[in-house]
PDB file with one MODEL, atoms N, CA, C and O in Angstrom:
MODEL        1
ATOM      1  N   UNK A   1       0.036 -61.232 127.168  1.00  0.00           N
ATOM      2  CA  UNK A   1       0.989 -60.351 127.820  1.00  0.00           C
ATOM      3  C   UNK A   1       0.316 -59.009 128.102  1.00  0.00           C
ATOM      4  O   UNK A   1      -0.549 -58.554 127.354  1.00  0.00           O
ATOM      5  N   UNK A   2       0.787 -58.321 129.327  1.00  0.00           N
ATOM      6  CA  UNK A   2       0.096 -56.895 129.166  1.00  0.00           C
ATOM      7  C   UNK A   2       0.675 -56.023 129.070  1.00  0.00           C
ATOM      8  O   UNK A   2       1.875 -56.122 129.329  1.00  0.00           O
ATOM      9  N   UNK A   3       0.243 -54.994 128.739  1.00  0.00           N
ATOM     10  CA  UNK A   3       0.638 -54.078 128.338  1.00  0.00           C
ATOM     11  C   UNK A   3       1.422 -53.208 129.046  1.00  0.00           C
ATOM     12  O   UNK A   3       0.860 -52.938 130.108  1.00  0.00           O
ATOM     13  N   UNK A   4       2.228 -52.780 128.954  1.00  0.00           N
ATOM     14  CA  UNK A   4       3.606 -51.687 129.180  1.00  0.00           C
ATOM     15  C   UNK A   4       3.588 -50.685 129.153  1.00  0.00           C
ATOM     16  O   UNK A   4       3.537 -50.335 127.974  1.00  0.00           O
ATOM     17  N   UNK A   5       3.602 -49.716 129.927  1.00  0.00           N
ATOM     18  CA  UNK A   5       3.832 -48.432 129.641  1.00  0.00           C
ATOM     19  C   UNK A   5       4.909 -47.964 129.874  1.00  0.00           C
ATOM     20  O   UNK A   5       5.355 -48.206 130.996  1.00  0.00           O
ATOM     21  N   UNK A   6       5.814 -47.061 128.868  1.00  0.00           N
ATOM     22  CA  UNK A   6       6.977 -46.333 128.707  1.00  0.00           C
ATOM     23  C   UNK A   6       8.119 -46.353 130.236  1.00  0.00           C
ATOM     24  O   UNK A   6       9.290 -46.694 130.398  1.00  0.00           O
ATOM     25  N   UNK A   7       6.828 -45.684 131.333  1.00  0.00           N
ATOM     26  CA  UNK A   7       8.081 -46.028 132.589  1.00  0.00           C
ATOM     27  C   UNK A   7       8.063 -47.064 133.018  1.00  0.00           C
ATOM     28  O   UNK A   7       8.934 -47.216 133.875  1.00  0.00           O
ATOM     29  N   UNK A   8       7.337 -48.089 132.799  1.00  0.00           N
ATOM     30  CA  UNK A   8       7.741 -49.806 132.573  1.00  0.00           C
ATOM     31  C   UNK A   8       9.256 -50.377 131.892  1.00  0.00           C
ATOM     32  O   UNK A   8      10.287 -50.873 132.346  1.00  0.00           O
ATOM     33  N   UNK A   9       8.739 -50.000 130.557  1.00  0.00           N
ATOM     34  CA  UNK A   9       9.952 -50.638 130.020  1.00  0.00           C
ATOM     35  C   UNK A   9      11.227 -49.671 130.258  1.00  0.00           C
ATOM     36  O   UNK A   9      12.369 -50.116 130.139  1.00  0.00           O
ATOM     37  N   UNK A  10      11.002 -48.486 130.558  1.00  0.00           N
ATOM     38  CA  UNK A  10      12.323 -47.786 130.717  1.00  0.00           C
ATOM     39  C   UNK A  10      13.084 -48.677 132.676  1.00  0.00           C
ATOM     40  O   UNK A  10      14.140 -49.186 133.051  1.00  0.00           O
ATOM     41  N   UNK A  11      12.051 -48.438 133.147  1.00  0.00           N
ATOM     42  CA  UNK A  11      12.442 -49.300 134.590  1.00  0.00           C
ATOM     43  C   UNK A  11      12.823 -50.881 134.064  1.00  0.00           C
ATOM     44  O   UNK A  11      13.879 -51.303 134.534  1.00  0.00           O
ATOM     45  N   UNK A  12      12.223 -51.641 133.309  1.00  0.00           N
ATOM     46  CA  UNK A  12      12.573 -52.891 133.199  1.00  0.00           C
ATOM     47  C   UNK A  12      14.039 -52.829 132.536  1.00  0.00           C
ATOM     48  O   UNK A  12      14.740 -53.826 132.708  1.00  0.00           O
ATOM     49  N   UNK A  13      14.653 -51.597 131.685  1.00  0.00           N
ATOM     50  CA  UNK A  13      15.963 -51.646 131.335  1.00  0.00           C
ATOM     51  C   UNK A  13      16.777 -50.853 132.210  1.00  0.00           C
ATOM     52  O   UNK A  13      17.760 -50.359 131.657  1.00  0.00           O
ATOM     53  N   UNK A  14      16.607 -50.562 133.608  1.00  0.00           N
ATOM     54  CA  UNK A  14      17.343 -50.152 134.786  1.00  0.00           C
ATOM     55  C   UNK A  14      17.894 -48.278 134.014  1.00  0.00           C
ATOM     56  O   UNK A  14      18.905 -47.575 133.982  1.00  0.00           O
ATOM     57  N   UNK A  15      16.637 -48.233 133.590  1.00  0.00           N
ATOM     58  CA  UNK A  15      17.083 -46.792 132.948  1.00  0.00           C
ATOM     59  C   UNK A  15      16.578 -45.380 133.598  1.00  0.00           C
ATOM     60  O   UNK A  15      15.350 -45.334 133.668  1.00  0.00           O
ATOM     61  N   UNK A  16      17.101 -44.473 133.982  1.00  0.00           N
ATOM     62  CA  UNK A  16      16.519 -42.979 134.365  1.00  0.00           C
ATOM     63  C   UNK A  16      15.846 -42.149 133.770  1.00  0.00           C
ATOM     64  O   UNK A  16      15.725 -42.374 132.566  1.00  0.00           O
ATOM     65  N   UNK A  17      15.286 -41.140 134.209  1.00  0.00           N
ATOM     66  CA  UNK A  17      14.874 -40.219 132.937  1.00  0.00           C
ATOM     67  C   UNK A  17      15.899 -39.643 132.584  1.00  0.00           C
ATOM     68  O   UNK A  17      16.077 -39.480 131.377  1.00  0.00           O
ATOM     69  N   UNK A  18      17.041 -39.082 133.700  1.00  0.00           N
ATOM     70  CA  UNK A  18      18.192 -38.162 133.295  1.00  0.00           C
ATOM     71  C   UNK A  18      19.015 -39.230 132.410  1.00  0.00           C
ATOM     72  O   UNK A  18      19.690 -38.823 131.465  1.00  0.00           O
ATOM     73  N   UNK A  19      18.944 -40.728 132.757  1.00  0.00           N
ATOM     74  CA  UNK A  19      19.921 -41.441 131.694  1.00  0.00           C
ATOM     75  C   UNK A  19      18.945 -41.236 129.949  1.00  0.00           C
ATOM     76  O   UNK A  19      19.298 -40.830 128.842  1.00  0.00           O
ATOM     77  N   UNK A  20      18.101 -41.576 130.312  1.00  0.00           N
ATOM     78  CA  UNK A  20      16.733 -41.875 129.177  1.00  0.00           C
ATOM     79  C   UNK A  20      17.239 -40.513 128.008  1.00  0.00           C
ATOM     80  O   UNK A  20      17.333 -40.453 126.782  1.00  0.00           O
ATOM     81  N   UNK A  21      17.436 -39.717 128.927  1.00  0.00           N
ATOM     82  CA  UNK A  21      17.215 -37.942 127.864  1.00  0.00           C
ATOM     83  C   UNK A  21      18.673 -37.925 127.774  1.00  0.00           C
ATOM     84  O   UNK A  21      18.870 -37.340 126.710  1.00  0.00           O
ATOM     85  N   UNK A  22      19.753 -38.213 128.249  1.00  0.00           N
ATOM     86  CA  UNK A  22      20.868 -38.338 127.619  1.00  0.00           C
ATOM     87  C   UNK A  22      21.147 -38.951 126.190  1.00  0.00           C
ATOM     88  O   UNK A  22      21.545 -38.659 125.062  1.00  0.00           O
ATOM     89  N   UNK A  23      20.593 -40.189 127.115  1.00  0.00           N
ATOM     90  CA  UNK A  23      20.560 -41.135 125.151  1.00  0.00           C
ATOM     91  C   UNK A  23      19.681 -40.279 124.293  1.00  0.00           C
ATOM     92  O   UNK A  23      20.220 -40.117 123.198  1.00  0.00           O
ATOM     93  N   UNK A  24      18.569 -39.696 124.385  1.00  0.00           N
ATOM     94  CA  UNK A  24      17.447 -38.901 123.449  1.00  0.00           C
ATOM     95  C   UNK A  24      17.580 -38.138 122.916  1.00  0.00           C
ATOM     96  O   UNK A  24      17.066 -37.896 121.824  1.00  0.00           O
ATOM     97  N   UNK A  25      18.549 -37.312 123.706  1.00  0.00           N
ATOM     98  CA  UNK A  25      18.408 -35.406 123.487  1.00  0.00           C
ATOM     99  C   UNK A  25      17.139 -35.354 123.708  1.00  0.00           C
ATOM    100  O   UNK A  25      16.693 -34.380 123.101  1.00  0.00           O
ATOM    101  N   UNK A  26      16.068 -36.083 124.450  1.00  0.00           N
ATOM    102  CA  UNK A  26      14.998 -34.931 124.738  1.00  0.00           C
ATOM    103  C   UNK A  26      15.437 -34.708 126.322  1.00  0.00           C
ATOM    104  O   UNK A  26      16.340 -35.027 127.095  1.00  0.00           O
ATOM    105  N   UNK A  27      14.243 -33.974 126.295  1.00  0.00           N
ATOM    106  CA  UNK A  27      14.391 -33.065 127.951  1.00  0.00           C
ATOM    107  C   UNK A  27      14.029 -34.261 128.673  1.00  0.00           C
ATOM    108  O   UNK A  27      13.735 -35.287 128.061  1.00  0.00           O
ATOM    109  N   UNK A  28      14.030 -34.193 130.102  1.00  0.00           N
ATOM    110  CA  UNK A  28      13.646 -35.248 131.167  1.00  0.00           C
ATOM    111  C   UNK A  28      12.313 -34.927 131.569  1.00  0.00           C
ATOM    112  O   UNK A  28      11.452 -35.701 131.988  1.00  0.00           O
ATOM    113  N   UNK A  29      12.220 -33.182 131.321  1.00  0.00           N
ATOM    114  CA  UNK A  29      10.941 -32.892 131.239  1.00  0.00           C
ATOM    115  C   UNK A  29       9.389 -33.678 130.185  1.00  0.00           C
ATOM    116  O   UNK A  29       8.236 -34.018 130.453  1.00  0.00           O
ATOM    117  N   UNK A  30      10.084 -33.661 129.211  1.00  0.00           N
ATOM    118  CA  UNK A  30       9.037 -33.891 127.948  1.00  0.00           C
ATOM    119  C   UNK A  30       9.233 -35.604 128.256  1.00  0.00           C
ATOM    120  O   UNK A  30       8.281 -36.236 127.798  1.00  0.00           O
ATOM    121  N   UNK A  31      10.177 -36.384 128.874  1.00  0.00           N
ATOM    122  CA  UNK A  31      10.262 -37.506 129.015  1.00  0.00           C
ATOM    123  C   UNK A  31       9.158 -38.051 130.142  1.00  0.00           C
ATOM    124  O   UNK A  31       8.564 -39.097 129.879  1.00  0.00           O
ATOM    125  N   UNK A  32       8.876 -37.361 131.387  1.00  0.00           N
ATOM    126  CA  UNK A  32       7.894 -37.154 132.638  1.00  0.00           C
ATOM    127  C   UNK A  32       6.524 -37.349 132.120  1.00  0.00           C
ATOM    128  O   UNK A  32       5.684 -38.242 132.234  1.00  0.00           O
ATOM    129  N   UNK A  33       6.595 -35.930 131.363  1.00  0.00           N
ATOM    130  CA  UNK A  33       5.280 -36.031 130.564  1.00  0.00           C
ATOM    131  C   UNK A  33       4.803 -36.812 129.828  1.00  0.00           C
ATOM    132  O   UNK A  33       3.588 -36.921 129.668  1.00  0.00           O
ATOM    133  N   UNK A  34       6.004 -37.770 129.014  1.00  0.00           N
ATOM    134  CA  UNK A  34       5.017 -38.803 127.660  1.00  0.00           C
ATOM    135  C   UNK A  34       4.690 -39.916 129.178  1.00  0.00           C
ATOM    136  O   UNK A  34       3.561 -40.377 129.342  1.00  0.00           O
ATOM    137  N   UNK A  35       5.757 -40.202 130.108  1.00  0.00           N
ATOM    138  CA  UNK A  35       5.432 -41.542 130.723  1.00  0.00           C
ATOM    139  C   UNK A  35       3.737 -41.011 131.454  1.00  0.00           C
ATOM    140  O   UNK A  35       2.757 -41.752 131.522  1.00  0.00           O
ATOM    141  N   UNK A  36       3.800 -39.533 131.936  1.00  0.00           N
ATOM    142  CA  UNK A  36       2.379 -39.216 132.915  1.00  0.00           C
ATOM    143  C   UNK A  36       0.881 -39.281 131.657  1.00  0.00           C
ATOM    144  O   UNK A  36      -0.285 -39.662 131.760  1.00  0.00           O
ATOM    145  N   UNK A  37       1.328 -38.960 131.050  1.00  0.00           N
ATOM    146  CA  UNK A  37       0.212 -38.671 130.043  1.00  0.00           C
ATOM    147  C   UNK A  37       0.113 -39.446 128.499  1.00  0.00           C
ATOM    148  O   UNK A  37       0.718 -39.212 127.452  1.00  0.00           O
ATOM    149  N   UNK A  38      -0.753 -40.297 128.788  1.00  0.00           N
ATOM    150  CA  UNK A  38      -0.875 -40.867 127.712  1.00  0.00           C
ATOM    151  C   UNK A  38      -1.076 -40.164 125.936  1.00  0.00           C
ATOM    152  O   UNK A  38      -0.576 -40.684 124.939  1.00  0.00           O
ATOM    153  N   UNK A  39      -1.828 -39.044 125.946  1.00  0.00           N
ATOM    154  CA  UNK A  39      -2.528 -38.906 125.364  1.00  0.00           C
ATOM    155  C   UNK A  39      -1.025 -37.549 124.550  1.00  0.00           C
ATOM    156  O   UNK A  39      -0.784 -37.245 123.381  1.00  0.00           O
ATOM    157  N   UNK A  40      -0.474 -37.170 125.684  1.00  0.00           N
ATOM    158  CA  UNK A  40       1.162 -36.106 125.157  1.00  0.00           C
ATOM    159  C   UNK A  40       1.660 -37.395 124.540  1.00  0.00           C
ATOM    160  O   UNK A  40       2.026 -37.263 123.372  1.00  0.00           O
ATOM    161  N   UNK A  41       1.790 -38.998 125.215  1.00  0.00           N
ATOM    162  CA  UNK A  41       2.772 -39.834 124.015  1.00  0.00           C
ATOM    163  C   UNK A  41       1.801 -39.526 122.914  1.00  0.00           C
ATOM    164  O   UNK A  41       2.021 -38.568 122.174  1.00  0.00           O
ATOM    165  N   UNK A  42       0.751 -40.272 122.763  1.00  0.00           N
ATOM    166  CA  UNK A  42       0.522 -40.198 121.105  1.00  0.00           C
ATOM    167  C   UNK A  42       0.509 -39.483 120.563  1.00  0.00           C
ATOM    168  O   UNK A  42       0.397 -39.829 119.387  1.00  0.00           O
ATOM    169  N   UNK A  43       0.601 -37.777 120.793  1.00  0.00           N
ATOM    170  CA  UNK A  43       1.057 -36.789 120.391  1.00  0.00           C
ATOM    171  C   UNK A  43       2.218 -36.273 119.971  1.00  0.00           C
ATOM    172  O   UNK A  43       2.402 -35.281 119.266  1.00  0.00           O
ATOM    173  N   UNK A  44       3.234 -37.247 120.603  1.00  0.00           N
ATOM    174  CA  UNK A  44       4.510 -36.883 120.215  1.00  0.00           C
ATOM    175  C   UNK A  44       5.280 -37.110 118.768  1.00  0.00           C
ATOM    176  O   UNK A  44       5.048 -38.198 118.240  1.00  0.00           O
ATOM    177  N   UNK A  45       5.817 -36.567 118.344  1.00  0.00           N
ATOM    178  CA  UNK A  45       6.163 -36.862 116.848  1.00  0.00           C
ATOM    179  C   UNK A  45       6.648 -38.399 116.632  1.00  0.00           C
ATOM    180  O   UNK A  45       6.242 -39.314 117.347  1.00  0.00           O
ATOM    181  N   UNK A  46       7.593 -38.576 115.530  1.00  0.00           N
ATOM    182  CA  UNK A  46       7.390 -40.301 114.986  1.00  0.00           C
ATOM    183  C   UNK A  46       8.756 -39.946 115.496  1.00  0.00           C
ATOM    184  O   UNK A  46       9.247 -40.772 116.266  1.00  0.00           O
ATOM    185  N   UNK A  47       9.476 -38.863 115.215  1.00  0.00           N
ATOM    186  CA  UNK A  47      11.231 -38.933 115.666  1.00  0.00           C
ATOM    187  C   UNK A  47      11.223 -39.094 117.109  1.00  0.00           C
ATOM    188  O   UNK A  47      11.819 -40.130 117.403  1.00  0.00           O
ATOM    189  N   UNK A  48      10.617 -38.246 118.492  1.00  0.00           N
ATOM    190  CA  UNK A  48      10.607 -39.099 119.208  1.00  0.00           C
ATOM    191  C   UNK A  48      10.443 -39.929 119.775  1.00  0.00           C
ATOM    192  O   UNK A  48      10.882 -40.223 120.887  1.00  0.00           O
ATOM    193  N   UNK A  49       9.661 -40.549 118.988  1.00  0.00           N
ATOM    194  CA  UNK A  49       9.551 -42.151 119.652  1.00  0.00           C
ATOM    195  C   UNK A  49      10.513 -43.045 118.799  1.00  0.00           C
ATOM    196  O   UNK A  49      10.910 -44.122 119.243  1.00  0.00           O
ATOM    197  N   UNK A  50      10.748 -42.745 118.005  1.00  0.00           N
ATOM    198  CA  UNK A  50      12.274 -43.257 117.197  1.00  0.00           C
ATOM    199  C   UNK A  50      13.359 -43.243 118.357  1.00  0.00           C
ATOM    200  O   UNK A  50      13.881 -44.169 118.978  1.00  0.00           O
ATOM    201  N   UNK A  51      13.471 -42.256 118.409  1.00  0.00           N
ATOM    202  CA  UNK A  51      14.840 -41.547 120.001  1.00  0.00           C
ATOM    203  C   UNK A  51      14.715 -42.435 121.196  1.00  0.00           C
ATOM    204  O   UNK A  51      15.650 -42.801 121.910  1.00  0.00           O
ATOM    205  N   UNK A  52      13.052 -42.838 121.374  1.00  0.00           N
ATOM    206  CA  UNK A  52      12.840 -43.229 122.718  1.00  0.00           C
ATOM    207  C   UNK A  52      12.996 -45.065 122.432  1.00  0.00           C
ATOM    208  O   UNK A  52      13.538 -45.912 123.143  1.00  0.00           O
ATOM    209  N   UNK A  53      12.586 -45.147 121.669  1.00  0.00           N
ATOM    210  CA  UNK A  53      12.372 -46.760 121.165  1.00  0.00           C
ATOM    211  C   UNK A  53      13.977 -47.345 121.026  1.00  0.00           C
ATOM    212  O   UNK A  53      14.471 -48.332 121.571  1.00  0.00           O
ATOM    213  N   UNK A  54      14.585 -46.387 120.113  1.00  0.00           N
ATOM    214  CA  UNK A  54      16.030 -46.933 120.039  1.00  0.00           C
ATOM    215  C   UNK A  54      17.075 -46.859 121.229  1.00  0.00           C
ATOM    216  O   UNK A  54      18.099 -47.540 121.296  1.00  0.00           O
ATOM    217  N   UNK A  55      16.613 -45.840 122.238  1.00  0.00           N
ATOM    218  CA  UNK A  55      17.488 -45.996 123.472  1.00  0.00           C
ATOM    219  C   UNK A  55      17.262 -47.039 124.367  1.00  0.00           C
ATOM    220  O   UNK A  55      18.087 -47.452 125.182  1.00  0.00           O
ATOM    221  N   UNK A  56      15.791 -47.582 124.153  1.00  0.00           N
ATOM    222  CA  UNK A  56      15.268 -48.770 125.093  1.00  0.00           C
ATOM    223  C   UNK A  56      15.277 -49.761 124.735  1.00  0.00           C
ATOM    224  O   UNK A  56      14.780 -50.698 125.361  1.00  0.00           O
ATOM    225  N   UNK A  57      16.097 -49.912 123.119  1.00  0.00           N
ATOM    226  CA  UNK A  57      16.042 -51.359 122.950  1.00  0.00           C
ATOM    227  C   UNK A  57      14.871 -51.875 122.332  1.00  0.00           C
ATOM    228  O   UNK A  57      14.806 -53.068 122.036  1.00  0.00           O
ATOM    229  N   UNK A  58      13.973 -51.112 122.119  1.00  0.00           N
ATOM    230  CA  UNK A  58      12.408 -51.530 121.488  1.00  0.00           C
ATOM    231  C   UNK A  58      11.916 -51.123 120.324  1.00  0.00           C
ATOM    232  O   UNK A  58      12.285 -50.020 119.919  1.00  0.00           O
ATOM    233  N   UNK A  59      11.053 -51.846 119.588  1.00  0.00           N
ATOM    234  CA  UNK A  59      10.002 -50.957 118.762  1.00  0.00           C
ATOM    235  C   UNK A  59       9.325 -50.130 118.867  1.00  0.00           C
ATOM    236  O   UNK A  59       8.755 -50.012 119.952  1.00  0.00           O
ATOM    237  N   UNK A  60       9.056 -49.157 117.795  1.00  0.00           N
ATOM    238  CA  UNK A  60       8.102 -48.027 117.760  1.00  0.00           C
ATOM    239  C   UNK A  60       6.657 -48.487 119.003  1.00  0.00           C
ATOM    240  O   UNK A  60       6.197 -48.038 120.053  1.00  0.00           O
ATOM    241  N   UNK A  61       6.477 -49.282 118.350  1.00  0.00           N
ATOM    242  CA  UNK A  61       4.770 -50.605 118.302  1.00  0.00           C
ATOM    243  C   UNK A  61       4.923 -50.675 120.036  1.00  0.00           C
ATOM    244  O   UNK A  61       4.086 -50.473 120.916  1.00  0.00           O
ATOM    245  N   UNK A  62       6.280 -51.028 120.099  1.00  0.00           N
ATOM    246  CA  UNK A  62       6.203 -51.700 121.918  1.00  0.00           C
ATOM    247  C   UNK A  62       5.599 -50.382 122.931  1.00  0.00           C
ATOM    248  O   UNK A  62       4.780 -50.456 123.847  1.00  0.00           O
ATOM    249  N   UNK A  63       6.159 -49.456 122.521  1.00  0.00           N
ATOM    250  CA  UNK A  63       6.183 -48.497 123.762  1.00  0.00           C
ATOM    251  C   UNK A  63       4.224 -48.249 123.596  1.00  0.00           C
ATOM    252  O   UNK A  63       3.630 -47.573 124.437  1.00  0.00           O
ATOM    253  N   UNK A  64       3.574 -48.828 122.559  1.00  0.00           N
ATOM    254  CA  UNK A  64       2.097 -48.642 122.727  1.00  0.00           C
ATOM    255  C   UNK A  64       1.303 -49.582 123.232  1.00  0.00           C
ATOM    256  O   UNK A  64       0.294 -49.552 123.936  1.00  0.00           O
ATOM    257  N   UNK A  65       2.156 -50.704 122.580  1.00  0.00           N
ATOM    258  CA  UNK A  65       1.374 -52.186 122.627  1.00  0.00           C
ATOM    259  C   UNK A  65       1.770 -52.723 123.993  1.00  0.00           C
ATOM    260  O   UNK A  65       1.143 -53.293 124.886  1.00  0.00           O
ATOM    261  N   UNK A  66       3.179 -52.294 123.821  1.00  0.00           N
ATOM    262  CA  UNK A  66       3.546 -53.451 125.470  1.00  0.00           C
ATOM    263  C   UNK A  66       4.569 -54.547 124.809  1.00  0.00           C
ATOM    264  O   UNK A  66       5.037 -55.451 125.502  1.00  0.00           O
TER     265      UNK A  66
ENDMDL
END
């Protein structure tokens, strides 16, 4: 299987950024940025990718692995 990146699986669950950061409480801003920049996701703390993982239906693991 290959690998996924964040505005993958957020598009494969018919999701927005403005819907995405509703469910999150993060910004749509900081949401832009983890999907543009790889290197801001792995930077991002463990809570938001908790925020981001649980609004999409996924694991922590997925939004890296795919």
């Amino acid at each position: 299987m290959a690998k996924k990146t964040l505005r993958q699986i957020r598009r494969e669950k018919d999701i927005t950024q403005k819907q995405l950061s509703r469910l999150t409480g993060l910004s749509e801003r900081i949401i832009s940025i983890y999907e543009n920049d790889v290197e801001a996701l792995r930077a991002a703390s463990f809570n938001n990718l908790e925020k981001l993982a649980r609004a999409l239906g996924v694991k922590v693991d997925d939004i890296f692995l795919g």
